[in-house]
Each structure stands twice: as C-alpha cells, then as structure tokens.
N, C-alpha and C positions, 0 to 999 in steps of 0.2 A: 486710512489704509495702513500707514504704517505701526498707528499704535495698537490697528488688529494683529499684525505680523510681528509684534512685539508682546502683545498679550501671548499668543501661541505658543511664543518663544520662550518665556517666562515659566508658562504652562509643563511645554516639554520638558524644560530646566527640571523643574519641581517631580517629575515623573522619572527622571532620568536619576537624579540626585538617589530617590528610593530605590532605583534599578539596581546603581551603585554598593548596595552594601550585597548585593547579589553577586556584582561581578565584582571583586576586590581591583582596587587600582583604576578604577573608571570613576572619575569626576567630572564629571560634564554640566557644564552650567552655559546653560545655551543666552543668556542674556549678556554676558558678555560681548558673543560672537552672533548675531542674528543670523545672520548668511550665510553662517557654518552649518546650518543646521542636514542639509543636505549629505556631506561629507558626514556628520559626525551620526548620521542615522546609519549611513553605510556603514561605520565602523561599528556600531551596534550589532547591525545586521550579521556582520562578519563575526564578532563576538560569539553571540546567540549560536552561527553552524558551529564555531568551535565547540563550543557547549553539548548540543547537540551529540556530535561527534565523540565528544570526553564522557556523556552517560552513556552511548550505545556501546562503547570500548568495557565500561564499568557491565553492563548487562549481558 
C-alpha cells in the first residue's frame, strides 16, 4: 500500500516537474512530501484559475 502511494507520488512529482516550466516558480516534487499531495494539488488548482483568469484578461 504504501509503495503504491509512493509510486503515485513519484508519478505526480515527474508530471508536476514538466508542469513547472509552464508555471514559472513551481517546483513541486511530491516525493519528498507524500501527504502533501492534497495541499499541493490545491495549490495547482488554484494556479491553473489564475491562469485562466490571466488569458481571458489577455483576450
């Protein structure tokens, strides 16, 4: 169970890393913090409407 929850975590790391050169200043490396992953989806999430927000301003 946990080296599923560790593989996943790993996974998103690797996903999030690529994300990162999208969102400048976001390094997330979820194998550090397994349990964070919650929290730091959120803060993703939260990213992503700014974004949002930042091209419908641009259009």
């Amino acid at each position: 169970m946990i080296t599923v929850i560790f593989s996943i975590s790993v996974y998103f790391g690797f996903i999030f890393k690529i994300g990162s050169r999208f969102f400048k200043g976001t390094n997330i490396i979820f194998y550090d913090n397994p349990c964070g992953i919650n929290r730091l989806l959120l803060k993703q999430k939260k990213r992503l409407k700014n974004l949002r927000r930042f091209l419908t301003k641009i259009n």
